[in-house]
N, C-alpha and C positions, 0 to 999 in steps of 0.2 A: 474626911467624912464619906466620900465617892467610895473610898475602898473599902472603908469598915460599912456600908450601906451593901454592896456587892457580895461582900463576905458573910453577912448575913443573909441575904437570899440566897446565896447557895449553900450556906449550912441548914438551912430550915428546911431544903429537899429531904432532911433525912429521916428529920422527925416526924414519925406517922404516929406513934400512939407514945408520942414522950421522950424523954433520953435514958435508955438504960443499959447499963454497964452491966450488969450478968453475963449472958451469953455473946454478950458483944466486943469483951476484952480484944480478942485477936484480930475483928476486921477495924475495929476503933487504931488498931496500932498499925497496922497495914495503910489504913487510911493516912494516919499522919506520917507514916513513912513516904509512903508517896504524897507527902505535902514536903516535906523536908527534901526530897529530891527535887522536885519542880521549883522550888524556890532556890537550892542550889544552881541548878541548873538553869533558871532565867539569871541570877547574880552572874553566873561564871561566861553566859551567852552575851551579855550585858557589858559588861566592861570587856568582851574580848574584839566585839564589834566597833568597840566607841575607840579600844584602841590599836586597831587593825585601819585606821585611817579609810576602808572603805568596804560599804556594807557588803557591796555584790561579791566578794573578793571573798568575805569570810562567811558569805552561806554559800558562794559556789566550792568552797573549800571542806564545807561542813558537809557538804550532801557529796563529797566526792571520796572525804575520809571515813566519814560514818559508819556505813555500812560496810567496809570491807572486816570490822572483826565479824561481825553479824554472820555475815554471812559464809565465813573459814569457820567458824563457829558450827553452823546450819552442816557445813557439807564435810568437814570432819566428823563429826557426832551420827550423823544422816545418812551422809554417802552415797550410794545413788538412789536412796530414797529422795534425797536434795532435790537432784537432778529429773527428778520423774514429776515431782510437786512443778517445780519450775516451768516443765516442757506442760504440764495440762491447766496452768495457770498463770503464767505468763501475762494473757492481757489482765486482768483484774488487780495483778501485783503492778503493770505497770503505771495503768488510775491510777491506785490508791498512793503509788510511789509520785505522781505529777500533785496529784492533791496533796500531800505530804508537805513536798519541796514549796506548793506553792502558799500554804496557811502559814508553813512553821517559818519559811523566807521572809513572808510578810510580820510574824512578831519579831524575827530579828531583828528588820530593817526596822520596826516601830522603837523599839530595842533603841537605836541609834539616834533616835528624835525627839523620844519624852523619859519620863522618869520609870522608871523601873519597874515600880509599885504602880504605876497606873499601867501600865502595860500588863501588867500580872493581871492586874483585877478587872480587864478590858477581858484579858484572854478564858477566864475564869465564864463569861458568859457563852460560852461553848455548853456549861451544863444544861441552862435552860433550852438550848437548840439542840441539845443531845435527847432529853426532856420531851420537846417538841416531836421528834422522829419516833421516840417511843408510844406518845399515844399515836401516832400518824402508821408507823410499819409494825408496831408489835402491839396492837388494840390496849396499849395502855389506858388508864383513864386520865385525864389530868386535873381534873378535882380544882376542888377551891384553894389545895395548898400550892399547888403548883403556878395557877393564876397569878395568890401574892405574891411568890417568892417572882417571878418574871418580872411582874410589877415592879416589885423593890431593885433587882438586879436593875430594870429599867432607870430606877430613879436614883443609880449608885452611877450609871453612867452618863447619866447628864449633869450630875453633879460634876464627876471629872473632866466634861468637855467644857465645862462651863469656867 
């Protein structure tokens, strides 16, 4: 009930004037594509952790392989454009890179202590703190739809800690 409770607060972010399909074929499939990876990707994060017998093991492993196609990727394609982004941006890549290792280490390790599905739908309220930022740094407004769906997200996750 926790996760379909969660699920539904953050589908309801979308709807502002209804659900409609016309011009919205291409980001509605976009959308569920990047739902079908994230849910691949917590399944395959999820049992690689549980059987790697130790967590620290297989996110210091995860943040040491990761990025190296990424980034042969960046500097082949790039080249010393790569190398220029790097030298005048360095410190903010490397924040975002400590924040990274330190959010996405914490759902693994969670990953390795409860079920799957609650972890998903734990990490899913990142929308409403995404949400949050946006009326706070980009003068969104956050209106009465935004309120419920927090609310509800709220009440998806004391469901599941409950």
């Amino acid at each position: 009930a926790g996760v379909l409770i969660i699920s539904a607060g953050t589908i309801s972010l979308i709807w502002n004037r209804g659900f409609r399909m016309g011009a919205e074929k291409r980001s509605i499939f976009f959308a569920l594509l990047t739902g079908v990876m994230i849910a691949s990707y917590t399944v395959i994060d999820g049992i690689g952790v549980r059987l790697s017998g130790s967590p620290a093991a297989y996110i210091g492993w995860l943040f040491i392989l990761s990025p190296l196609p990424l980034a042969s990727i960046a500097i082949l394609r790039r080249r010393s454009q790569a190398f220029v982004y790097i030298r005048n941006n360095w410190k903010p890549a490397v924040l975002g890179g400590c924040l990274n290792m330190g959010s996405y280490g914490l759902s693994i390790w969670a990953l390795s202590l409860a079920a799957m599905a609650h972890v998903s739908a734990m990490r899913e309220t990142s929308v409403i703190i995404a949400a949050l930022i946006g009326t706070q740094l980009l003068g969104e407004s956050f209106g009465k739809r935004r309120i419920v769906a927090a609310i509800t997200v709220a009440i998806g996750v004391v469901l599941i800690a409950s």
